[in-house]
C-alpha positions in Angstrom: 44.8 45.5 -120.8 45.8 49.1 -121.4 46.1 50.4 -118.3 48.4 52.9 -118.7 47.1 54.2 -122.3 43.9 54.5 -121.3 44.9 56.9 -118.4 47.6 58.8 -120.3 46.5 59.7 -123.6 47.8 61.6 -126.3 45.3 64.5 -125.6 46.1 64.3 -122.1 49.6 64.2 -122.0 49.7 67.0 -124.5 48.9 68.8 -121.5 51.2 67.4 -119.3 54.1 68.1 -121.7 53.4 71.6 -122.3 54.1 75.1 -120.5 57.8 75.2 -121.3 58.8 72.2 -118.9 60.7 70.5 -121.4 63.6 73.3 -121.0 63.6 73.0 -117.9 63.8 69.5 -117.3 66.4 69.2 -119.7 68.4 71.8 -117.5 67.6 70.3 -114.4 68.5 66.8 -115.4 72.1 68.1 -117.3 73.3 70.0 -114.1 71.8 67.0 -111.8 73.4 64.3 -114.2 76.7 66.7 -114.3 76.9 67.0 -110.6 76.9 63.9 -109.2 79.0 62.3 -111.9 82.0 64.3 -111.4 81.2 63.7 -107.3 81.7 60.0 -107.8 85.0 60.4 -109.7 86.8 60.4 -105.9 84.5 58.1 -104.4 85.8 55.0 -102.9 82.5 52.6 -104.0 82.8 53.7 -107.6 86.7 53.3 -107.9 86.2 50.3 -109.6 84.1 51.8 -112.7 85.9 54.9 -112.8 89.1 52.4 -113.7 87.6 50.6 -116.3 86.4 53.8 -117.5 90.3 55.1 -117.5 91.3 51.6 -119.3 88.7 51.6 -122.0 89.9 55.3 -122.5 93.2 54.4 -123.0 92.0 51.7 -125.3 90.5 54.5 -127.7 93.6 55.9 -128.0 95.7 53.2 -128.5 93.8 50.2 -130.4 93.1 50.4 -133.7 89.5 52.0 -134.9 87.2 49.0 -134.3 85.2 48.3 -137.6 81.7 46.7 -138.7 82.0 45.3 -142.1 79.5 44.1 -143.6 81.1 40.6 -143.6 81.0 40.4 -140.3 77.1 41.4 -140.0 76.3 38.3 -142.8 78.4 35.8 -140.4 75.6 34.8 -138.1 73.3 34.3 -141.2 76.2 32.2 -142.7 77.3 30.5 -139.7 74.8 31.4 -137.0 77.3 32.6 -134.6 76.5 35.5 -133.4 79.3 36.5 -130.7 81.9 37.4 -133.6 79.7 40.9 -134.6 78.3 41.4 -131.3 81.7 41.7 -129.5 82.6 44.5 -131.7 79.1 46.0 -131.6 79.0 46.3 -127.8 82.9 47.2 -127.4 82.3 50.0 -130.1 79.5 51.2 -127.3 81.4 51.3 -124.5 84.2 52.5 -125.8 81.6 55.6 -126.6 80.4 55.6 -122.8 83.4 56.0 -121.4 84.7 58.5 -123.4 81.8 60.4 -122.8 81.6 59.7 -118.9 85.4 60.4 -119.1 84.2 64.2 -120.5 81.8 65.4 -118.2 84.1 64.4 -115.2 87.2 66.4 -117.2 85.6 68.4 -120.1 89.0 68.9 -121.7 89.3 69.8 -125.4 90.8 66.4 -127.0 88.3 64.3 -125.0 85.3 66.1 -126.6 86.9 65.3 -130.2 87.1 61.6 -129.3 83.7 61.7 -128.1 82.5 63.6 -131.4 84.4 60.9 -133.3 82.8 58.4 -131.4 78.9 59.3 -131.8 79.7 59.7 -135.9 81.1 55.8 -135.9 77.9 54.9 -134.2 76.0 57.1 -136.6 77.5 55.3 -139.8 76.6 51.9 -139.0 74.6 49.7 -141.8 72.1 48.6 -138.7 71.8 49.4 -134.7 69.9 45.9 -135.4 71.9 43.2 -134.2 71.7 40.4 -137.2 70.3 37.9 -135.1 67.5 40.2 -135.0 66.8 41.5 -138.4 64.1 40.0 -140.3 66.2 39.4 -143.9 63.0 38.4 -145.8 61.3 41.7 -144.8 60.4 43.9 -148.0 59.2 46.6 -146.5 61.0 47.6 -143.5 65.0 47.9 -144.6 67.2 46.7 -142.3 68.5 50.1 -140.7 64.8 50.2 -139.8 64.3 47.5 -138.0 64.2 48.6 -134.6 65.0 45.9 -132.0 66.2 46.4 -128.5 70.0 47.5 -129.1 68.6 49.9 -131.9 66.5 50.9 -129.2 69.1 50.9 -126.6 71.1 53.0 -129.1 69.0 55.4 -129.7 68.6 55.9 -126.4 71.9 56.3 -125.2 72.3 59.2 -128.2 69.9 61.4 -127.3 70.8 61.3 -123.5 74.6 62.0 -124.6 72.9 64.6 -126.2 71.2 66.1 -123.4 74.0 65.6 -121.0 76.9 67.4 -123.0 74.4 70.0 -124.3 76.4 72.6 -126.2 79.9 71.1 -126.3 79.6 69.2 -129.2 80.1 70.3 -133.0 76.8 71.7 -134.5 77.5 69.0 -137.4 77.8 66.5 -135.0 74.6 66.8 -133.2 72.8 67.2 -136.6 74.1 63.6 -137.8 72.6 62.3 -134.3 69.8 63.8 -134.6 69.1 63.0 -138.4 70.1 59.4 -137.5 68.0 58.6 -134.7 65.1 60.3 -136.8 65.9 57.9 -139.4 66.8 54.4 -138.2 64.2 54.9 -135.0 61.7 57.8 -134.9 60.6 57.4 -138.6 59.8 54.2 -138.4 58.2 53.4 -135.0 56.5 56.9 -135.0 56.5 59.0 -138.0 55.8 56.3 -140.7 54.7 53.8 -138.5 55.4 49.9 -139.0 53.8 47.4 -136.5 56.8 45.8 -134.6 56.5 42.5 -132.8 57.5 43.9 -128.9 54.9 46.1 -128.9 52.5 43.5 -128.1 55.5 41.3 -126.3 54.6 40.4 -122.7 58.6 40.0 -121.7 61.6 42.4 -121.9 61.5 43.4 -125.3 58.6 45.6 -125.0 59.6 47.6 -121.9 63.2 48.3 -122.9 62.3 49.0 -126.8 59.6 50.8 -125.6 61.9 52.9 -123.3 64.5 53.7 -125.6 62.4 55.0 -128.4 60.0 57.2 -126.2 63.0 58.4 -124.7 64.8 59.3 -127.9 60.9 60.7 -129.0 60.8 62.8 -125.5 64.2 64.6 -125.9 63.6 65.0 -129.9 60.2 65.2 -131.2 59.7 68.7 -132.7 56.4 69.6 -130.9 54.7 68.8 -127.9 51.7 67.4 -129.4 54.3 64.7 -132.1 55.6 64.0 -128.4 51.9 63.0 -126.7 51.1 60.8 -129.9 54.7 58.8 -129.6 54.5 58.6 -125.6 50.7 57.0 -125.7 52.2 54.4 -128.2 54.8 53.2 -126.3 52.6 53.0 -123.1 50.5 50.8 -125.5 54.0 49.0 -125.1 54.5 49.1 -121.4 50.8 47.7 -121.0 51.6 44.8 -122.3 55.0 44.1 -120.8 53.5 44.6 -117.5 50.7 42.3 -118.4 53.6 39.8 -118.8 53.7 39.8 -115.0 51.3 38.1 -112.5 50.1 39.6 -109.4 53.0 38.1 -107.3 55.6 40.2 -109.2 57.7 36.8 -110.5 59.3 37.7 -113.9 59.8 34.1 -115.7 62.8 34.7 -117.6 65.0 35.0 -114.4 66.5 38.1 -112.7 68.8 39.2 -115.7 66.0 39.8 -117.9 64.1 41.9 -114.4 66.9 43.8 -114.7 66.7 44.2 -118.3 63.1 44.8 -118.7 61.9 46.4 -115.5 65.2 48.8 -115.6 64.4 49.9 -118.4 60.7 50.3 -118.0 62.4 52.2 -114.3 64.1 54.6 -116.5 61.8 56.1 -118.9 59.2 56.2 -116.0 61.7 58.5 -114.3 62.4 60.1 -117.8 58.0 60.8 -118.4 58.4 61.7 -114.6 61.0 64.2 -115.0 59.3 65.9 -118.3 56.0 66.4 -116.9 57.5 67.9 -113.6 55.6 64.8 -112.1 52.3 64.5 -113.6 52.7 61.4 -115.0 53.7 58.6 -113.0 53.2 54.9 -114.3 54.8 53.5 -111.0 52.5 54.7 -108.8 50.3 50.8 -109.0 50.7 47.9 -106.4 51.4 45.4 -109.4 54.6 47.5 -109.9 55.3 47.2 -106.1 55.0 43.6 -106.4 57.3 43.5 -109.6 59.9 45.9 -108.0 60.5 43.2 -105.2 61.3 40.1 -107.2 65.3 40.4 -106.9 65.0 40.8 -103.4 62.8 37.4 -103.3 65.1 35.4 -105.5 68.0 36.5 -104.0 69.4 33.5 -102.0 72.4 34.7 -100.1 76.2 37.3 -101.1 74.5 38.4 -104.6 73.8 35.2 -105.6 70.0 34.0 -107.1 67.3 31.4 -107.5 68.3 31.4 -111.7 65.6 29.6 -113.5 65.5 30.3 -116.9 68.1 32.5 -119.2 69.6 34.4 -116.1 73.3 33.8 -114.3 73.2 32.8 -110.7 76.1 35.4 -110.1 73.4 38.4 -111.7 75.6 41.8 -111.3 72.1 43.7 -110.7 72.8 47.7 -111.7 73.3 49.6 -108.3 71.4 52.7 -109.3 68.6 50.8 -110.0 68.4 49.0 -107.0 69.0 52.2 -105.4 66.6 54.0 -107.0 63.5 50.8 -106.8 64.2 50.7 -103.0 64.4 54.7 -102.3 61.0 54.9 -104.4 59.6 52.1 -102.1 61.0 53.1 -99.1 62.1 50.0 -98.0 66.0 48.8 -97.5 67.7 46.4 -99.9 68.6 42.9 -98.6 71.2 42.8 -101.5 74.8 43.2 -101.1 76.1 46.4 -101.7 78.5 47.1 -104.9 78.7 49.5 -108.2 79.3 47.3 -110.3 82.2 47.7 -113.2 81.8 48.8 -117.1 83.5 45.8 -118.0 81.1 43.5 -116.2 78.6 44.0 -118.5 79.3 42.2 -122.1 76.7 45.2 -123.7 78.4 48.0 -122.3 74.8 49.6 -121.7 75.0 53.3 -121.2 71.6 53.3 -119.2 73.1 51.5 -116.4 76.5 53.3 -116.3 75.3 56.3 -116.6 72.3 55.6 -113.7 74.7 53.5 -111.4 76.5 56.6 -111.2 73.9 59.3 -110.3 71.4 57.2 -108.6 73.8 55.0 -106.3 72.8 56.1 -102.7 74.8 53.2 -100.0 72.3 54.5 -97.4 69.2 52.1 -98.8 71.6 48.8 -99.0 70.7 47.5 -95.5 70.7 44.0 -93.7 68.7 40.8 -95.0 67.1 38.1 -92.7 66.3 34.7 -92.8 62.6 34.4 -94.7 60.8 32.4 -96.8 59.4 33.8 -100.3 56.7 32.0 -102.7 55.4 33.1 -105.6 52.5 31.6 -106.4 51.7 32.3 -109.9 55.3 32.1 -110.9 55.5 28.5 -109.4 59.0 29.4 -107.5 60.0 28.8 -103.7 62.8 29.9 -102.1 63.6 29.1 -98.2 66.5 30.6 -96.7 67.9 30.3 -93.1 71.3 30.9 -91.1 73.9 28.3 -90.3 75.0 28.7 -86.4 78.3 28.7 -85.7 79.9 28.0 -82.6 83.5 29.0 -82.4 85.7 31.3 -80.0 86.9 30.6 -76.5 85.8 27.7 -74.9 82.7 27.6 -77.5 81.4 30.8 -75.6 80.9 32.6 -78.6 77.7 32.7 -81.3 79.4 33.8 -84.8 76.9 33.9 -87.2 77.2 31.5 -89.8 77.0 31.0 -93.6 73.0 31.1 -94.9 72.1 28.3 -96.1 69.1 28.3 -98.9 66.8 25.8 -100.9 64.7 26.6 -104.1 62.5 24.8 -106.5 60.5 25.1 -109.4 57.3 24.9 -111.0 55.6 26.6 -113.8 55.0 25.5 -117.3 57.5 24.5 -120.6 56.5 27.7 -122.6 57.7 30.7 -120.3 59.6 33.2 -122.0 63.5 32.0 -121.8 61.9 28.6 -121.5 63.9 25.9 -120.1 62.7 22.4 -119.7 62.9 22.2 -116.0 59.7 21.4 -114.2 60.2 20.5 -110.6 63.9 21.3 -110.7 65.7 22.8 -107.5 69.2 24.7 -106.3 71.2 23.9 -103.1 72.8 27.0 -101.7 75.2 27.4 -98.7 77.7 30.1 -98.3 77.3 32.3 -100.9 76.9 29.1 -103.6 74.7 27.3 -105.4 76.3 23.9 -105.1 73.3 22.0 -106.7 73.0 24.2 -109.1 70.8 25.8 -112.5 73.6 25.9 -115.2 71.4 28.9 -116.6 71.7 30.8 -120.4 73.6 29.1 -122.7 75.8 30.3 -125.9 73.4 32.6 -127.9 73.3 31.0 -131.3 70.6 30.9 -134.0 69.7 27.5 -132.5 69.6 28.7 -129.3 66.6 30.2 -130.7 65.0 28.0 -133.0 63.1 24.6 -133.2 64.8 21.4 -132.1 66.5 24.0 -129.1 65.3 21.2 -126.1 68.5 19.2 -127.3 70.6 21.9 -125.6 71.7 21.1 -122.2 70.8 24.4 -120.9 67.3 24.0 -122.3 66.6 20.3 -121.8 65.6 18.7 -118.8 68.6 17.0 -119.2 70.7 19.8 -117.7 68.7 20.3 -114.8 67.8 18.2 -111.5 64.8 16.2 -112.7 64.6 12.5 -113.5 64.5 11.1 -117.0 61.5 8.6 -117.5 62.1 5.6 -119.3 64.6 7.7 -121.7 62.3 10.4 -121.9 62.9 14.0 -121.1 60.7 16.7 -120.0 58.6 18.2 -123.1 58.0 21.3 -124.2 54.9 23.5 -124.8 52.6 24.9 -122.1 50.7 21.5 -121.9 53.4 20.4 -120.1 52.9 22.0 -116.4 53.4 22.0 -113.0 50.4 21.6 -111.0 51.3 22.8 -106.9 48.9 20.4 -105.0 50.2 21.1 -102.1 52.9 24.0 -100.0 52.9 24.9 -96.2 55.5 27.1 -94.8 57.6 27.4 -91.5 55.7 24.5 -89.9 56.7 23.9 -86.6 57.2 20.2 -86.2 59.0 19.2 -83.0 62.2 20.8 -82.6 62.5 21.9 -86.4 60.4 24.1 -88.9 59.2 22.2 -92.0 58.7 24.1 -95.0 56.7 21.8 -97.9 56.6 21.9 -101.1 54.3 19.4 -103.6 54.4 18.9 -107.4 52.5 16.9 -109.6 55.0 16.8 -112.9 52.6 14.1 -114.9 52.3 16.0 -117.8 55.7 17.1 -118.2 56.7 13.8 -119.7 54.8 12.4 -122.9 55.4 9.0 -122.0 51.8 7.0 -122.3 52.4 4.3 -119.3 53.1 7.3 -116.7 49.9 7.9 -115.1 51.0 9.7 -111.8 54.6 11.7 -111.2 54.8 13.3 -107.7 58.0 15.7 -106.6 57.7 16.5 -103.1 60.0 18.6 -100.9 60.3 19.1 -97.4 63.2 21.5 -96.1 63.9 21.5 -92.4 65.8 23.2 -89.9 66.5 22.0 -86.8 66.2 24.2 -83.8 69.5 26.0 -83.4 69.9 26.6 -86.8 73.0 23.7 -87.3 72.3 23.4 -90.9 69.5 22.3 -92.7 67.9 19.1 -94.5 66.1 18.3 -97.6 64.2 15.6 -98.2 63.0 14.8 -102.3 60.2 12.0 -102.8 59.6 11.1 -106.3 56.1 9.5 -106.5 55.8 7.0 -109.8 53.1 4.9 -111.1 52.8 2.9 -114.1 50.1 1.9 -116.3 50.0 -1.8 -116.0 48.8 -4.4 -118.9 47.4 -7.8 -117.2 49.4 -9.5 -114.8 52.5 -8.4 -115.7 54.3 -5.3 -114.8 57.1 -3.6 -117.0 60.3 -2.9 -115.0 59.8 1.1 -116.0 63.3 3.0 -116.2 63.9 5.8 -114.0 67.0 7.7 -113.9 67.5 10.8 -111.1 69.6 13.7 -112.2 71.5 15.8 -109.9 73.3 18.7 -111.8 76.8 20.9 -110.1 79.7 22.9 -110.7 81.3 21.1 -107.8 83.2 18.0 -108.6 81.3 15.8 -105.9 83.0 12.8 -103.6 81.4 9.2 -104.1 81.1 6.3 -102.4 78.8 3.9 -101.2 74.9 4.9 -100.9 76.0 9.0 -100.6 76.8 11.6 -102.7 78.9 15.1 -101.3 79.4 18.1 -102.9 82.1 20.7 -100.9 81.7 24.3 -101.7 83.8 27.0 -100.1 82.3 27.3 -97.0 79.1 25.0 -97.1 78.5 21.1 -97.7 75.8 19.2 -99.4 75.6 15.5 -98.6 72.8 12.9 -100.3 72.1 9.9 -98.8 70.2 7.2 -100.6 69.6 3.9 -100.4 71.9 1.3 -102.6 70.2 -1.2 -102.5 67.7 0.9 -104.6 69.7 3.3 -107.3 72.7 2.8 -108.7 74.9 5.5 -108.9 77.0 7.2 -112.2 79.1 10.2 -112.4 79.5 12.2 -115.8 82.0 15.4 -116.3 80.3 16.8 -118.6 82.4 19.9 -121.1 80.1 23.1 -122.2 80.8 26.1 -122.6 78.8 29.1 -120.5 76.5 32.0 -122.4 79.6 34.4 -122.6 81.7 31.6 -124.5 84.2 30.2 -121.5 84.7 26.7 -121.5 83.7 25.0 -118.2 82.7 21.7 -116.7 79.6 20.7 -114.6 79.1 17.6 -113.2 75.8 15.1 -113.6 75.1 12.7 -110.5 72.6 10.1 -112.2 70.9 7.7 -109.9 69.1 5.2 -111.7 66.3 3.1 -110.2 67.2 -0.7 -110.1 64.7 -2.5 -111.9 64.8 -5.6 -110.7 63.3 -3.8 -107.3 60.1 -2.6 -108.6 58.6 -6.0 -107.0 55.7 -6.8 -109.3 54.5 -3.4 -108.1 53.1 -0.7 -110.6 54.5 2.2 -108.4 57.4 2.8 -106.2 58.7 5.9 -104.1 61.7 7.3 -104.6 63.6 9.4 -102.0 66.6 11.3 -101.8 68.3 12.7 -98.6 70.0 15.7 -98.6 71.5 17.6 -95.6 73.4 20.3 -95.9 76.0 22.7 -93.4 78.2 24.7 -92.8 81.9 23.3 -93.6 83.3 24.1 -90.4 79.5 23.0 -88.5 
């Protein structure tokens, strides 16, 4: 589909670029930008920011220069690590962002030479690549041409530096910007154009490569018509990122990469917006709409998140950007409210700073309430509901309590950011996922190649899902989760019943499986006391002749929490909610494993694996057998 290039192209938005708006936008949008930036410095929501910003400052004055050899670049081809260059790649950019945010807020002399210095050690880099990323056996495209998404990212956050100190800098220093960005970006996506992968990806890498090069092309092409030709391409681009996305909004590779991709697909939107004095506007669709709301959806309870896939629980979503989704929608944000800090993102990403800042507004943060959300092409399910709590005087008073929240899985094992995790489900209560996703893992080079399902964070091992007769979930897109069966806020009695019904055959290539049920039903009691869950694992075996082979299942039950033991129950004590399992003895037999990983920034942790394997010797000469696990769950002081 090319929905958006077939509306907008090049002859058209000629047009729409043309009659001297581009000087004017780039006015508007440098005394807009300047504005409210220096307005935040005294702010009490952005104190936080504006500090790192002061310590990464200081940094630039008194580390040493941070450098890029070329030894450094050839490690992850070498080794396959790739955290050694990238730490110094992304601190060498956010060093640059908050020198140049430091600027505009006080455009004293000395800061403006440390910004100049700044862009230039950007500009003399061998690659804005990142090696993982460049294609070594590539003989036509060198390696300074290989645009990915930091190259994109980088060119991005140039040009806007650019246009937001205007006239301050050096004339040789904006020369070497521009003559770099033409080189390493513009040339080759554009001028000479090579084919590159993300232009026909359906994920993030098309939207945000696609946003930082027709951003760089809008505030740099020579001529109006140079600009058309560039802008249709990249909504080639932004076709088929949005194509990535089902009508019910759900973005597969988790709310970190929503962020990543839709943000930046929010930003040049406002960018084409802003330089056709609002002609063009790609966000004006209901699949768009249904896109901006998936946070909101997966949000669970205190910034926390429904994290299938490659994305953190604990997701620092970009204020601005929330800000800016919700104003455009006109609708409140159920999230918490908070600007997040420069140091909290490991890039350092200039479009975020610099957009947290001037499109914060508190006034569209507002209250959240109990729902349910289902997306149906995505496969995911999340219930949420409100602990009562009756405390005070005499029990007189109604406090509200902490929410408590449910979500599973179902999909297919080839989603972008695949993990192996059909059927898989998080326990939340009081701002914590206490059955949990244990989400991204280190990015390596076998992170990303084949053999990746032994990984914990990939394999089905890592997630709540059984293992059938030693076999773990398999990969590919045959293996899927067929829904046969979900109904929502049932009344039943004095409790609403929300159910939730997998079949999860396929997943597992093991030839005497013939039928794997997962079903779910969450309830909650009138009153609101807490909450239950009950899982029912439907199995039956291929049988051979009179005889039936005790089949081996093991349940998986994966947490952060170090959980208490005993005899037929499992409990897991958060902060201020409780999970308890309850299963029958007689039936599983229960093993705990602390298992030691370490999480996708590096920092060593350990997670806990509750395995519940199916006694044998109970399957009765029968070729199926049921089994259930019962989970309540409460506030700790219910």
């Amino acid at each position: 589909m090319s929905l958006l290039k077939e509306a907008w192209p090049a002859s058209r938005l000629v047009n729409a670029l043309a009659g001297g708006v581009q000087n004017s936008a780039r006015q508007r949008l440098r005394s807009n930008w300047t504005q409210r930036l220096r307005a935040t410095v005294d702010e009490p929501a952005y104190a936080e920011l504006w500090k790192d910003i002061e310590r990464i400052c200081n940094d630039v004055r008194e580390a040493p220069r941070l450098e890029l050899p070329l030894s450094l670049f050839q490690q992850f081809a070498n080794t396959g690590e790739r955290k050694p260059y990238e730490d110094v790649y992304f601190e060498r950019r956010g060093r640059l962002v908050a020198i140049v945010l430091a600027a505009v807020a006080d455009p004293e002399h000395r800061k403006m030479r440390e910004v100049e210095s700044g862009l230039l050690d950007i500009c003399t880099e061998y690659t804005w690549a990142l090696p993982a990323h460049v294609n070594e056996e590539d003989t036509v495209t060198p390696p300074w041409q290989q645009v990915d998404l930091f190259a994109s990212e980088t060119a991005q956050m140039l040009v806007e530096i650019l246009l937001l100190l205007g006239e301050r800098l050096a004339d040789h220093v904006v020369v070497q910007v521009h003559k770099e960005v033409e080189r390493r970006v513009l040339e080759p996506v554009f001028w000479q154009p090579h084919h590159f992968e993300w232009e026909t990806a359906e994920h993030n890498w098309s939207a945000v490569c696609a946003s930082g090069c027709g951003i760089a092309a809008l505030l740099l092409a020579k001529d109006d018509f140079s600009r058309a030709v560039a802008i249709e391409r990249m909504l080639g681009a932004l076709d088929c990122f949005l194509a990535g996305y089902r009508e019910d909004g759900g973005c597969p590779e988790g709310v970190g990469y929503w962020v990543y991709g839709f943000g930046y697909f929010i930003y040049f939107a406002d960018m084409l917006r802003e330089f056709t004095e609002g002609a063009v506007d790609i966000l004006n669709s209901e699949k768009v709409r249904q896109i901006a709301a998936f946070a909101e959806r997966v949000h669970l309870s205190d910034g926390i998140f429904a994290n299938y896939s490659d994305s953190s629980e604990t997701e620092r979503l970009p204020s601005g950007l929330i800000s800016h989704v919700n104003f455009l929608q006109g609708r409140p944000s159920t999230l918490p409210f908070r600007v997040p800090g420069l140091l909290e993102d490991p890039c350092r990403r200039w479009a975020h700073v610099l957009r947290n800042l001037v499109w914060t507004n508190p006034l569209v943060y507002g209250c959240g309430e109990a729902v349910i959300d289902y997306l149906p092409q995505l496969g995911w399910l999340m219930c949420r509901s409100l602990c009562s709590s009756h405390h005070g005087s005499g029990g007189q008073q109604d406090n509200p309590g902490a929410a408590l929240a449910f979500s599973a899985k179902a999909g297919h094992n080839n989603e972008p950011h695949n993990h192996n995790d059909l059927g898989h489900f998080i326990l939340h209560g009081g701002g914590e996922n206490l059955l949990c996703d244990l989400g991204a893992g280190l990015y390596t080079k076998a992170y990303f190649s084949p053999g990746r399902e032994s990984i914990i964070n990939i394999s089905s091992s890592g997630h709540s899902v059984p293992i059938i007769n030693g076999v773990t979930q398999q990969s590919g897109a045959k293996a899927r989760a067929v829904v046969l069966d979900i109904a929502m806020d049932e009344q039943e009695g004095a409790q609403t019943v929300t159910s939730f019904k997998l079949d999860l055959t396929s997943a597992y290539a093991v030839d005497e499986l013939v039928v794997f049920t997962r079903s779910f039903a969450w309830s909650v009691p009138e009153g609101n006391e807490g909450a239950r869950l009950t899982v029912t694992d439907h199995f039956e075996f291929e049988t051979s002749g009179m005889n039936v082979k005790p089949w081996e299942v093991e349940e998986l039950l994966i947490s952060r929490i170090q959980p208490h033991t005993g005899v037929g129950f499992v409990e897991w004590k958060g902060t201020n909610a409780v999970v308890r399992l309850d299963y029958d003895a007689g039936v599983l037999r229960q093993r705990l494993e602390a298992v030691k990983h370490i999480d996708h920034d590096g920092v060593a942790f350990v997670f806990y694996k509750t395995s519940l394997q199916l006694d044998s010797n109970r399957w009765n000469g029968s070729a199926s057998i049921d089994c259930n696990l019962f989970f309540t769950i409460h506030q700790s002081s219910c």
